[in-house]
C-alpha positions, 0 to 999 in steps of 0.5 A: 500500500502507498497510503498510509492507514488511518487504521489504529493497528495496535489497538486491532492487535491487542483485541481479543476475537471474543472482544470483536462484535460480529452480531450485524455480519452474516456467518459465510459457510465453507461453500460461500468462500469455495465458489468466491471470486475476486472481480474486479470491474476494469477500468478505461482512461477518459477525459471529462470535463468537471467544473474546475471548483469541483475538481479543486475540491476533489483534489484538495482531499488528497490522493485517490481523488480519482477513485472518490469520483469514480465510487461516487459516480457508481453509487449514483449509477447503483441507485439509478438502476435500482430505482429503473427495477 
């Protein structure tokens, strides 16, 4: 990773398993991670043309200011085709 973790690693390890709070995560069985696959969506380089307040704002957020666009554009896109279902 080139980030640096905003994670509080120490605190992680000295947690306990039993300490963990896992009542709102599904148990996944033996078969879920036999027929688990990683799938990445590909991506394509582009040229858009955003608003140059907006790009700014998006950049001052620091790096991966691309992704934050791209997850938020994927939302937007998630919840229209939900609503077209």
């Amino acid at each position: 990773m080139n980030k640096a973790s905003k994670t509080d690693w120490k605190r992680l390890t000295a947690m306990k398993d039993k300490d963990i709070d896992t009542s709102d995560i599904a148990e996944l069985g033996d078969e879920f991670f036999q027929n688990a696959e990683l799938r990445m969506p590909p991506k394509q380089a582009v040229t858009i043309r955003l608003d140059s307040d907006v790009l700014e704002w998006f950049k001052e957020q620091g790096q991966g200011y691309q992704t934050r666009i791209n997850k938020l554009l994927r939302v937007y896109m998630e919840a229209k085709q939900e609503k077209s279902n």
